[in-house]
C-alpha positions as CSV (number, residue, x, y, z in Angstrom):
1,X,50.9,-22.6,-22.6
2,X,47.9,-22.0,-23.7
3,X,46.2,-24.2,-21.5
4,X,47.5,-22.5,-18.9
5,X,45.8,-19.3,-20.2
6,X,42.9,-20.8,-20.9
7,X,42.4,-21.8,-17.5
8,X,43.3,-18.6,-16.0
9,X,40.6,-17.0,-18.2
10,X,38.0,-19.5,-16.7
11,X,38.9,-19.1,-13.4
12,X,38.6,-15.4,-13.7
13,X,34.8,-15.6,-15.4
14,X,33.7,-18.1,-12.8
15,X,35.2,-15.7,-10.1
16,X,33.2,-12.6,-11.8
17,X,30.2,-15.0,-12.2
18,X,29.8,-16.2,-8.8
19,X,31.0,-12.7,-7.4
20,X,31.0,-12.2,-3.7
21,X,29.3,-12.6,-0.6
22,X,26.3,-10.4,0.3
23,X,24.6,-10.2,3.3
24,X,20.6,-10.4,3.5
25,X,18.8,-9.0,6.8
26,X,15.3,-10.6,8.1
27,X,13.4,-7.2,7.8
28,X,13.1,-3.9,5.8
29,X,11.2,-2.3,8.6
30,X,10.2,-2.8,12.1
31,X,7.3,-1.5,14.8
32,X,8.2,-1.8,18.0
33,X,6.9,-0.4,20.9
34,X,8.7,1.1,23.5
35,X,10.4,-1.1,26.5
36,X,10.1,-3.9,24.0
37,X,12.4,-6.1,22.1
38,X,13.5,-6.2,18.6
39,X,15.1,-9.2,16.9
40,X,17.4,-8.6,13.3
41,X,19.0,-11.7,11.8
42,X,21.7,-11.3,9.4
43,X,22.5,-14.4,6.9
44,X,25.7,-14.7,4.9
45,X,25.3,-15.7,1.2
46,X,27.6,-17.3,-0.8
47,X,30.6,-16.9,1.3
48,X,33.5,-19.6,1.0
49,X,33.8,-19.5,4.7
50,X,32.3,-18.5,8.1
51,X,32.7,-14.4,8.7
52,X,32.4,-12.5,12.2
53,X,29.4,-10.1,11.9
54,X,29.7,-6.3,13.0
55,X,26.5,-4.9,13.4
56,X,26.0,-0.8,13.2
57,X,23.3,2.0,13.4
58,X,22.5,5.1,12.6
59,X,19.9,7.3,14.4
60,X,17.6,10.0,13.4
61,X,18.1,12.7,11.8
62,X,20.0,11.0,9.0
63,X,22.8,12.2,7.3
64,X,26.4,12.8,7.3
65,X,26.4,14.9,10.5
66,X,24.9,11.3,12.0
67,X,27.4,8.5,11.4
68,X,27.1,5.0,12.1
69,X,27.4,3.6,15.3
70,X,29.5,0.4,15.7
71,X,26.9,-1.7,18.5
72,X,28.4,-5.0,18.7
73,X,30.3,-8.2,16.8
74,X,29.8,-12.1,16.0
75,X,31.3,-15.1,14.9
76,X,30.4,-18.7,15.0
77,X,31.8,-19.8,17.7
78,X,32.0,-17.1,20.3
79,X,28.7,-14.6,21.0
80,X,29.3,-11.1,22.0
81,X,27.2,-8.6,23.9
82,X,28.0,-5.2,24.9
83,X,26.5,-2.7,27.9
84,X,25.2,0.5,27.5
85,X,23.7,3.3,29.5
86,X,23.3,2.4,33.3
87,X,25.1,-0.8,33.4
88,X,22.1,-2.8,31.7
89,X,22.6,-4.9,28.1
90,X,20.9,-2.9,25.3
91,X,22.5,-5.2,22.7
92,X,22.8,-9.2,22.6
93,X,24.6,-10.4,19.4
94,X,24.1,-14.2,18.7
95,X,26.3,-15.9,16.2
96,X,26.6,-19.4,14.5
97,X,27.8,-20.0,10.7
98,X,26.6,-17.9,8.3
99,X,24.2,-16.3,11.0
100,X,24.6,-13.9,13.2
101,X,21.6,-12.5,15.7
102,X,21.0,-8.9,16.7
103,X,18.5,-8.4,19.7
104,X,17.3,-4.8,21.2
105,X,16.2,-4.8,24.7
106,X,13.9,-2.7,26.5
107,X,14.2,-0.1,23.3
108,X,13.5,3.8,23.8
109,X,11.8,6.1,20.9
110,X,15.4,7.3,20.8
111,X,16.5,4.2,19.7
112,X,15.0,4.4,16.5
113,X,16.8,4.3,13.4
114,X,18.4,2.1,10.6
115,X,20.4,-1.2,12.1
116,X,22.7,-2.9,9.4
117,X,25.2,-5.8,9.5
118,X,28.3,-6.0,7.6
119,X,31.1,-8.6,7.5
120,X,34.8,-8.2,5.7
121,X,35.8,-10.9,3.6
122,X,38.7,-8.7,2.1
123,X,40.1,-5.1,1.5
124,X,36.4,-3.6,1.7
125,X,33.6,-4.2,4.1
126,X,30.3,-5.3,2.6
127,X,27.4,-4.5,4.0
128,X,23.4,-5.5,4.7
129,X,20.2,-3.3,3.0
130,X,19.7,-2.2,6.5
131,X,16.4,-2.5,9.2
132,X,14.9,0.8,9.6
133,X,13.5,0.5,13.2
134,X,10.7,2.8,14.3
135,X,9.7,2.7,18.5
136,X,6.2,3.6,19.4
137,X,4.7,4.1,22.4
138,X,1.8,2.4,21.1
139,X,1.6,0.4,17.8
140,X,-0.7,1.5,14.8
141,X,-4.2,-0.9,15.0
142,X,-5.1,-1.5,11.7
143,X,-9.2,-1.0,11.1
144,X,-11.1,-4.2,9.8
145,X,-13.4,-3.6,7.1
146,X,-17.0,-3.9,8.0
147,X,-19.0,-6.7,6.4
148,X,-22.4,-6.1,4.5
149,X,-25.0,-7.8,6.0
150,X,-28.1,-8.7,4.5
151,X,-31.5,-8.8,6.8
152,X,-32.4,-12.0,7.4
153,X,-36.2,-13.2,5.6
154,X,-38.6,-14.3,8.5
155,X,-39.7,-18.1,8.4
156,X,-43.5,-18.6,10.0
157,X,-43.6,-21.0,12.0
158,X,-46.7,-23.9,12.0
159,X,-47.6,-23.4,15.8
160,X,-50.3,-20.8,16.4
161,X,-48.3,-19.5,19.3
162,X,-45.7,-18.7,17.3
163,X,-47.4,-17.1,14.5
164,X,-49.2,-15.1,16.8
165,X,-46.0,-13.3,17.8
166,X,-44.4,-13.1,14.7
167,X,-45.0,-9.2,13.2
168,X,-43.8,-9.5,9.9
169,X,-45.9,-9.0,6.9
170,X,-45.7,-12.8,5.7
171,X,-46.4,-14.2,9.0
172,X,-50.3,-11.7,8.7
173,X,-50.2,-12.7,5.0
174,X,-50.7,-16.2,5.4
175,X,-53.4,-16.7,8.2
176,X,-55.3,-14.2,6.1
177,X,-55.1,-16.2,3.0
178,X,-56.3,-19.5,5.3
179,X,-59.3,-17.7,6.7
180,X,-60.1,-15.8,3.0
181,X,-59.8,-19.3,1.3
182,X,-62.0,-21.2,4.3
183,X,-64.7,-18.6,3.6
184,X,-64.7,-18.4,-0.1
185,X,-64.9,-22.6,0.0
186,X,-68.2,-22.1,2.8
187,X,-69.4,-19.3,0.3
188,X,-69.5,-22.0,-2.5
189,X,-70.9,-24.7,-0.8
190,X,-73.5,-22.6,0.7
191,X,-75.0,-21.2,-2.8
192,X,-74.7,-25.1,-4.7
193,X,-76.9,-26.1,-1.6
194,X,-79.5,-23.3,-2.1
195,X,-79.4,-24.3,-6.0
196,X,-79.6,-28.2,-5.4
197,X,-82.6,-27.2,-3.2
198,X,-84.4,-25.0,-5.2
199,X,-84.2,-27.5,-8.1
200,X,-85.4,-30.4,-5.8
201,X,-88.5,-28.2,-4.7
202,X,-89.4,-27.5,-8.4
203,X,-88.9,-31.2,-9.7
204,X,-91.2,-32.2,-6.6
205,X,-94.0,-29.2,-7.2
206,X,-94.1,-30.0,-10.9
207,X,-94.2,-33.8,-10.6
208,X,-97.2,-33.3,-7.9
209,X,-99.0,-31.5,-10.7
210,X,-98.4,-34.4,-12.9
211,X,-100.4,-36.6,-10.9
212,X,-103.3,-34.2,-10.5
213,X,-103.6,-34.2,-14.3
């Protein structure tokens, strides 16, 4: 006897443990733009066995004077679509186990609003997070951040034809320093030239009077 309890007290805190199934939709929210299509998948999570999907909306304004709108139901084995409007199908439903597929054709601005699945496993329905759904006759562009550049330093070429068209201040700089060093070397060379000379011409002038003595 009481292992008979014992086990019916374990089977009823692994049952509270594990708890149901729930239901987890691909999106939170979705842009669309108009005459476009929409795609919300609906995945079954830990369920004992395969569950038809029914898939509902509600559209704008929300609230209780807006209920939900029942669009269109799964199952594994058999897909479902329904019509509506002028004939056309709005709604395509997709199922397969555990999975069930929700596609919105050609959707309006006034078919915006928040799409959910649910499923029953047993005396109450359970139901998605929802997939509010916002058309747009044209989507939001997001604006790239612009990138700080930094100029570029100028690199002087070794042909004179390319120096010559160069304008920056290092390309003058360094044809200036050439010609200002040439000069300064001449300069130098030039004066210990006169010097050498001048002492030559004394040495010569004052051994001349040597020999005169």
């Amino acid at each position: 006897m009481q292992l008979l309890w014992l086990g019916l007290l374990l089977s009823v805190a692994i049952s509270g443990i594990s708890g149901g199934p729930t239901l987890l939709q691909s999106s939170e929210v979705l842009q669309v733009q108009t005459n476009h299509e929409a795609k919300i998948i609906c995945e079954i999570r830990s369920a004992q066995t395969a569950q038809a999907v029914y898939w509902f909306r509600q559209l704008r304004p929300f609230g209780a004077n807006n209920p939900y709108q029942f669009l269109a139901h799964s199952n594994s084995k058999i897909p479902s679509a329904r019509e509506e409007g002028n004939g056309s199908q709005r709604f395509l439903v997709s199922g397969e186990p555990y999975r069930s597929t929700l596609r919105l054709l050609k959707m309006e601005p006034s078919d915006s609003g928040v799409y959910i699945c649910a499923i029953i496993p047993g005396p109450q329905l359970v139901f998605g997070k929802g997939t509010l759904v916002n058309v747009v006759d044209v989507l939001p562009t997001t604006v790239k951040p612009t990138k700080k550049t930094t100029p570029r330093r100028r690199i002087c070429n070794t042909k004179p034809s390319d120096v010559t068209q160069q304008n920056g201040t290092h390309c003058n700089i360094l044809p200036l320093s050439l010609l200002v060093g040439c000069a300064t070397v001449l300069l130098i060379s030039l004066i210990v030239i006169i010097r050498l000379n001048y002492l030559w011409n004394l040495a010569r002038h004052h051994f001349v009077k040597q020999l005169h003595r």
